[in-house]
N, C-alpha and C positions, 0 to 999 in steps of 0.2 A: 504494500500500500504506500502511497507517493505522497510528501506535506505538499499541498500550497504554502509558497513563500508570498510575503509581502516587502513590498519596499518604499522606500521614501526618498525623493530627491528633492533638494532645497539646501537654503542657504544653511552654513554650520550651525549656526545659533537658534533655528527654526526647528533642526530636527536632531537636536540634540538627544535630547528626551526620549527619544524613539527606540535610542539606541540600545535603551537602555531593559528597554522592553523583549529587547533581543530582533527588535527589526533591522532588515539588511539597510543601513543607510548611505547614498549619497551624496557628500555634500559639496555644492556646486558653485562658482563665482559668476556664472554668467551662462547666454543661449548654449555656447557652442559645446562647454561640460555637458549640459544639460543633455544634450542631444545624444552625449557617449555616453554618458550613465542610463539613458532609455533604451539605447541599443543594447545596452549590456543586461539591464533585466526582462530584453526580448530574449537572449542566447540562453540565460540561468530559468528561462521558462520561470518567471517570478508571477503569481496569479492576479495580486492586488498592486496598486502603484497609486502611490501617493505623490502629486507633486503642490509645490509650495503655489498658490495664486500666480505670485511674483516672477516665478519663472514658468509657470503654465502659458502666460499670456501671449511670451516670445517666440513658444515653439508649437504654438495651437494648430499648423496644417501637420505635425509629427502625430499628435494624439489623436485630431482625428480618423488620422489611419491607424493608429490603432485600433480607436474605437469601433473598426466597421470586421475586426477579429474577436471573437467568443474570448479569447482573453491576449494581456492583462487587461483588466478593470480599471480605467485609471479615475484615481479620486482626487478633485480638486480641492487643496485645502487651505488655508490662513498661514502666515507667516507667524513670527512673533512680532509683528508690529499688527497686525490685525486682518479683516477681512478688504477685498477690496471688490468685492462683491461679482468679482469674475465668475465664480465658482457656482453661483448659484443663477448667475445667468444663463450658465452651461447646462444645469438641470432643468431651466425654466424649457429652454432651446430644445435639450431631450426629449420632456416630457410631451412639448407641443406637435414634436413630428412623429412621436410614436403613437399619439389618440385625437390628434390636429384640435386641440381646446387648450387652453391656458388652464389647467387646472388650479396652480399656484395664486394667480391673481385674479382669474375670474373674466378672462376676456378668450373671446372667441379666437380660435386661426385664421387665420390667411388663405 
C-alpha cells in the first residue's frame, strides 16, 4: 500500500511550520524556484501541493495544467503576511465552471 505525500512551496518563513508537521517542504525566493520545486513534486508523484498565494499568482498557467491531471491537488494558501485573496478566487472560478452558478456569492454564470 502506497502514502500520498503532501507538499508545500512558499516563501521560508511561510512554511516553516509545515515542516515540522513532517510535510515535504519547498522553500522558494521567487517564479522560477517555484517552477523547479512543482516539477519536482510532479516526479516524487506528491498527491496534495500546497502553494503560498504569493507565489501561486506568478506561475498560474503551470497549475493550471496541473489542475486539468487527477493529481497533484494543488491548494492555494496564505503567506505569513496574510491572504490576498487569490486563492479563493481560484475556488470561486472552480466552482462556477464545474455547476456554471456562483454558489459562493450568489450570482448566476456567464
Amino acid at each position: 500500500m502506497s502514502m500520498y505525500k503532501v507538499a508545500v512551496i512558499g516563501d521560508k518563513d511561510s512554511i516553516l511550520g509545515f515542516k515540522a508537521l513532517g510535510v515535504t517542504t519547498y522553500p522558494v525566493t521567487g517564479p522560477a524556484e517555484a517552477l523547479r520545486a512543482l516539477r519536482e513534486t510532479e516526479r516524487d508523484k506528491v498527491a496534495v501541493v500546497c502553494i503560498t498565494e504569493a507565489i501561486a499568482e506568478h506561475i498560474q498557467p503551470e497549475i493550471d495544467a496541473l489542475n486539468q491531471k487527477m493529481l497533484p491537488a494543488v491548494v492555494l494558501i496564505p503567506n505569513n503576511k496574510g491572504s490576498l485573496g487569490y486563492g479563493m478566487r481560484q475556488i470561486k472560478k472552480n466552482a462556477e465552471k464545474a455547476i456554471g452558478a456562483d454558489i459562493l456569492f450568489g450570482k448566476e454564470g456567464s
